[in-house]
C-alpha positions in Angstrom: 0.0 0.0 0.0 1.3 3.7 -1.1 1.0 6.4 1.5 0.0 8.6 -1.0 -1.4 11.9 1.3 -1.3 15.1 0.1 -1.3 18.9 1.3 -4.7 20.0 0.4 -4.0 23.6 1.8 -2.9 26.1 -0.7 -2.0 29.8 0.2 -3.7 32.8 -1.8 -3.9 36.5 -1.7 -6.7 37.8 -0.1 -7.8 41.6 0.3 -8.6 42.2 4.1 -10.7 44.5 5.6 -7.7 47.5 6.3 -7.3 47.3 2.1 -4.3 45.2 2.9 -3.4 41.7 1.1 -2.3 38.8 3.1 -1.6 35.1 2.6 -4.7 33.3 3.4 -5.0 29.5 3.9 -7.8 27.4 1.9 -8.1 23.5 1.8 -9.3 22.4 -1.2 -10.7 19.4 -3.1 -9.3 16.8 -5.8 -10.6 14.0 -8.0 -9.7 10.6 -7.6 -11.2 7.8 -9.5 -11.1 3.8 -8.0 -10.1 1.4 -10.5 -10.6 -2.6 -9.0 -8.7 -4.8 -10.4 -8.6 -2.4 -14.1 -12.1 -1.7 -14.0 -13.0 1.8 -13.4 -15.8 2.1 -10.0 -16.5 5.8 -9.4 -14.7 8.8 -9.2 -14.5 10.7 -5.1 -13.8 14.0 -4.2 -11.2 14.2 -0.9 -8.6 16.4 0.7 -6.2 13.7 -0.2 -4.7 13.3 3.4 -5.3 9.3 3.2 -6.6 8.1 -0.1 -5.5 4.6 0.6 -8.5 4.5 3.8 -10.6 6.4 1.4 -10.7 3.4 -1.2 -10.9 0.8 1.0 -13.0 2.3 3.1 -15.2 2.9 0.0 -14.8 -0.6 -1.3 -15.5 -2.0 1.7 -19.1 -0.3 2.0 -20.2 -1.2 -1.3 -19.4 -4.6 -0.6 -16.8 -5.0 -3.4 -14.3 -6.3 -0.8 -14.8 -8.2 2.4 -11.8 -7.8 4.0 -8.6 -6.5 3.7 -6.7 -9.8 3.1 -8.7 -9.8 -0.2 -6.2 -7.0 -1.4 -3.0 -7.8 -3.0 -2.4 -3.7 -3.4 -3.7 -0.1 -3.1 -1.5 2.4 -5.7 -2.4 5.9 -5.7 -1.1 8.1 -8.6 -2.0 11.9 -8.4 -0.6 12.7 -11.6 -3.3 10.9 -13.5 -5.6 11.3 -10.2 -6.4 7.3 -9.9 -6.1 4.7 -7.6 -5.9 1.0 -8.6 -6.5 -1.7 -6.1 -5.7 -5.2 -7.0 -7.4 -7.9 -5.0 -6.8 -11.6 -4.6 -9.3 -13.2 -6.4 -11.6 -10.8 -8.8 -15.0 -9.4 -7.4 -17.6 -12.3 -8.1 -21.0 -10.4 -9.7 -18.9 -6.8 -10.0 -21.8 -5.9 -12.9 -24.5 -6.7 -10.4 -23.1 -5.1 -7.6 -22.4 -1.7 -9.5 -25.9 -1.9 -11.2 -27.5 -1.2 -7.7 -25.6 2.6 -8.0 
């Protein structure tokens, strides 16, 4: 498993109250798509401190995995804003399962 977190603060200028500019904080959102085992599943929207928890998490609720001895691997890759979890055996009924959504 990656541990893939990111910063999601970034600073801009902001025009206060006095007419002054100052560095302000803001947290912001990103994309990440889950791919199981090459097929895509949906695309979140996190902060990015733990995208690994995020998927699994995710996959877990669904009920695409059981448990986490049924993944071989969790990748993140923020340049293409994916994550691809590989799992033991492949998801038994994954059409079924993502028709429900």
């Amino acid at each position: 498993m990656t541990n893939a977190g990111i910063d999601s603060l970034h600073t801009f200028q902001a025009l206060d109250e006095n007419g002054e500019y100052r560095d302000i904080p803001l947290t912001g959102e990103r994309p990440l798509t889950i791919y199981l085992d090459k097929r895509e599943i949906v695309t979140l929207m996190t902060m990015g401190a733990q995208p690994e928890l995020l998927t699994l998490g995710y996959l877990r609720n669904q009920g695409l995995v059981a448990s986490i001895e049924d993944v071989i691997a969790v990748q993140v890759d923020w340049d293409v804003e994916a994550v691809a979890v590989t799992t033991r055996n492949q998801v038994s009924n994954i059409e079924a399962k993502l028709s429900k959504r």
